[in-house]
MIDOSE-1310 file (N, C-alpha, C; in nm, 2 decimals, decimal comma, always signed):
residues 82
xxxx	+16,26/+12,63/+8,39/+16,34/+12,60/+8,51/+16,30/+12,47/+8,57; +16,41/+12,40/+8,62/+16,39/+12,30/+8,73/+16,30/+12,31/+8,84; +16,20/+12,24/+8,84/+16,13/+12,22/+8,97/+15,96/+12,29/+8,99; +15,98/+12,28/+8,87/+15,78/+12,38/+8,86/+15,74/+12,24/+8,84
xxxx	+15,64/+12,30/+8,93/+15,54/+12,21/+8,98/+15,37/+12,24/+8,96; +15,30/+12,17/+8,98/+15,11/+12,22/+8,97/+15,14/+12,36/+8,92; +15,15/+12,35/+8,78/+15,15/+12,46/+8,72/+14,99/+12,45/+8,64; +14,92/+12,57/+8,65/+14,79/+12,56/+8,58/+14,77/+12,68/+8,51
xxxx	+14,88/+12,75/+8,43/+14,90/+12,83/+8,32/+15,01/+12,90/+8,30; +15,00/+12,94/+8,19/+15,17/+12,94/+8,08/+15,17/+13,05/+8,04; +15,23/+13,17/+8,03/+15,23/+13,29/+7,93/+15,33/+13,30/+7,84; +15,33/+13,36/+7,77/+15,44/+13,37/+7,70/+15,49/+13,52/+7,60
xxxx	+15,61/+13,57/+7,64/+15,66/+13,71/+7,56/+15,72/+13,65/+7,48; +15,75/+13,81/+7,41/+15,88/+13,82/+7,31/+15,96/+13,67/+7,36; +16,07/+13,70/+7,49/+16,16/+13,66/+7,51/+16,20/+13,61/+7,63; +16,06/+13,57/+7,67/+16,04/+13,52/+7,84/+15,87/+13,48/+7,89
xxxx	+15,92/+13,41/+7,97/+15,80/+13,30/+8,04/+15,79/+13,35/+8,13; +15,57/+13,29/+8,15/+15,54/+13,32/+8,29/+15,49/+13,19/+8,28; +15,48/+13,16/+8,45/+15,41/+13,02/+8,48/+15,32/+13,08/+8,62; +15,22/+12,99/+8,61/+15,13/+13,04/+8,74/+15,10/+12,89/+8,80
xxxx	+15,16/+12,89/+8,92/+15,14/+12,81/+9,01/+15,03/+12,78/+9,07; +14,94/+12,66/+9,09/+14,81/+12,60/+9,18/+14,80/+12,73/+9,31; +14,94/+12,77/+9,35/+14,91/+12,85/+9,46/+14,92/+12,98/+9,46; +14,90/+13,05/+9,33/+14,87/+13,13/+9,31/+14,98/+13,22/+9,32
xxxx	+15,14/+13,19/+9,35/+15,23/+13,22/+9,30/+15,29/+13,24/+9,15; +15,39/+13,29/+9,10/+15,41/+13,33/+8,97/+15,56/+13,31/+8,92; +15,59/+13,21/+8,87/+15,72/+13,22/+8,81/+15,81/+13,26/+8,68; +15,90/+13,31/+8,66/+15,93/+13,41/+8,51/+16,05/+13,35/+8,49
xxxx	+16,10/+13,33/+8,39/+16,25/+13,29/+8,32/+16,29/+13,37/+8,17; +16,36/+13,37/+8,10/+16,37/+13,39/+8,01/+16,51/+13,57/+7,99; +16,46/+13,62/+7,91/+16,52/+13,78/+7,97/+16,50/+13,86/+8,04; +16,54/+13,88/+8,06/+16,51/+14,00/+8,19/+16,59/+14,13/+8,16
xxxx	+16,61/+14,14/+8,02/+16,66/+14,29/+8,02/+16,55/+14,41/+8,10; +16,50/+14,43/+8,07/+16,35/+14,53/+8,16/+16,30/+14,48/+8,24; +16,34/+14,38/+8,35/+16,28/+14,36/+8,43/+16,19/+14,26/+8,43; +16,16/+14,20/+8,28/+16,01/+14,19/+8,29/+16,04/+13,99/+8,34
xxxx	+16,14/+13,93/+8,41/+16,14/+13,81/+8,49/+16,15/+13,87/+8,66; +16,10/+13,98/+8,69/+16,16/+14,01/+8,87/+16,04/+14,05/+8,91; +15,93/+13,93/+8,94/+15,81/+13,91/+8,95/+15,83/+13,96/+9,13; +15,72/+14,05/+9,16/+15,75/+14,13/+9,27/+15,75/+13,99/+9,39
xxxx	+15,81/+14,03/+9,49/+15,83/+13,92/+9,62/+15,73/+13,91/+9,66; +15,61/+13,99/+9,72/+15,51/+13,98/+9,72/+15,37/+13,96/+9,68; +15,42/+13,91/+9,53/+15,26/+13,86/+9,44/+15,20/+13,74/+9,45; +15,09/+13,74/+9,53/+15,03/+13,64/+9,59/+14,89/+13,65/+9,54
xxxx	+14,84/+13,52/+9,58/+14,69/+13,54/+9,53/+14,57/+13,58/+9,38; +14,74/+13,53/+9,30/+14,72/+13,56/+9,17/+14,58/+13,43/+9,10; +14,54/+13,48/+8,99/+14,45/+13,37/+8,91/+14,48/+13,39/+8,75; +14,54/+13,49/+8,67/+14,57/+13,50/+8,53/+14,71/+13,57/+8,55
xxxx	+14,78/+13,53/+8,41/+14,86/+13,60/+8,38/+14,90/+13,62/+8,24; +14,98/+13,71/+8,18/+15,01/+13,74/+8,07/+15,12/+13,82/+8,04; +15,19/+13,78/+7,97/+15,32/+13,84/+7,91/+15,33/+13,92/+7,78; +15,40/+14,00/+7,81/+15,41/+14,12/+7,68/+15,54/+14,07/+7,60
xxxx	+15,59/+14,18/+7,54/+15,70/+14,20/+7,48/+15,82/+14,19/+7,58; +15,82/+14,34/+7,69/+15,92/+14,37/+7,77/+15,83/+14,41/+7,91; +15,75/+14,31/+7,91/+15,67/+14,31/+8,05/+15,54/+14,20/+8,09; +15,54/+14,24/+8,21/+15,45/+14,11/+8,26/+15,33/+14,14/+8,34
xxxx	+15,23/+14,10/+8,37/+15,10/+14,12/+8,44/+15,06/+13,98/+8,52; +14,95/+14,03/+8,59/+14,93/+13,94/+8,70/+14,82/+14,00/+8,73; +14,70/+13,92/+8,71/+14,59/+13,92/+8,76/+14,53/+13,86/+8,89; +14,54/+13,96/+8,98/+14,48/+13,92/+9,17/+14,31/+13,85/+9,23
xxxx	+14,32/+13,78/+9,26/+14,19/+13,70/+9,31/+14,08/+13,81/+9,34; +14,19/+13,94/+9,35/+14,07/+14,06/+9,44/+14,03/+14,13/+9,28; +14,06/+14,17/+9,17/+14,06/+14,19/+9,04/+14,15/+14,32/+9,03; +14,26/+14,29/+9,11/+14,33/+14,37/+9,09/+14,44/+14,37/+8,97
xxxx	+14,56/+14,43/+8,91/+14,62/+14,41/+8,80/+14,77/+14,47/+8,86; +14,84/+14,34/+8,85/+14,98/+14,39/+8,88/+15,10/+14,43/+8,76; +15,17/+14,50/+8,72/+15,25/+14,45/+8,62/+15,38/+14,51/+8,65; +15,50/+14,46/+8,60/+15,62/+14,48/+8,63/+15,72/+14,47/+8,45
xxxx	+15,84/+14,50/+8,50/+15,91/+14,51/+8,36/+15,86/+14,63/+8,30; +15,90/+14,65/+8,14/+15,92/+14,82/+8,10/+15,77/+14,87/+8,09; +15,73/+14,97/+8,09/+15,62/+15,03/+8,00/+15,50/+14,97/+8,13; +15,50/+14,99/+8,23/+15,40/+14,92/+8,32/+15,31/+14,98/+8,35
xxxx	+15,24/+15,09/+8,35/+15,21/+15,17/+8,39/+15,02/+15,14/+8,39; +15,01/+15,04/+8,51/+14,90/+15,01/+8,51/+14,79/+15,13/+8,60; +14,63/+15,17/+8,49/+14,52/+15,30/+8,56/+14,52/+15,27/+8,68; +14,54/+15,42/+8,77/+14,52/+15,44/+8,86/+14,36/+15,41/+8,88
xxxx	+14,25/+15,34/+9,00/+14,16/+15,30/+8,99/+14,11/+15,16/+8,93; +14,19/+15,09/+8,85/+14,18/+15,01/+8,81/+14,15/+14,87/+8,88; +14,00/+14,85/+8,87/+13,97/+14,74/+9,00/+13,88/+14,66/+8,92; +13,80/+14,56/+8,98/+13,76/+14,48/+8,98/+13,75/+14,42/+8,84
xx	+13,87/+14,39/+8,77/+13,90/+14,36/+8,65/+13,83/+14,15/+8,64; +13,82/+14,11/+8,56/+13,78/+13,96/+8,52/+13,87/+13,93/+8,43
């Protein structure tokens, strides 16, 4: 997409992109049949990311694990991840 900027990492699925922004915001393009480009409104404070087939993840400064699109179903407890 137009207009990405201080981008400092790239993911890549099946059939859609992640970009992780200097500010720790998260941008997606590509398909979005399952969701897996409708990066939640509130994901902030990200440092990794990675893309699946038909989903996406987002690793939080706090080592938290976010993911959205199909099949998401990230451990309950799941903390202080690296």
């Amino acid at each position: 997409p137009e207009g990405l900027g201080e981008i400092i990492a790239i993911g890549a699925g099946s059939n859609h992109s992640l970009a992780l922004r200097r500010d720790g915001t998260v941008v997606a393009w590509g398909d979005n049949q399952r969701g897996q480009c409708d990066v939640p409104p509130d994901l902030r404070d990200v440092k990794a990311i990675a893309a699946g087939t038909t989903q996406s993840l987002a690793l939080r400064m706090d080592g938290t694990v976010v993911a959205w699109g199909w099949e998401t179903n990230v451990p309950k407890g799941l903390n202080h991840v690296v």
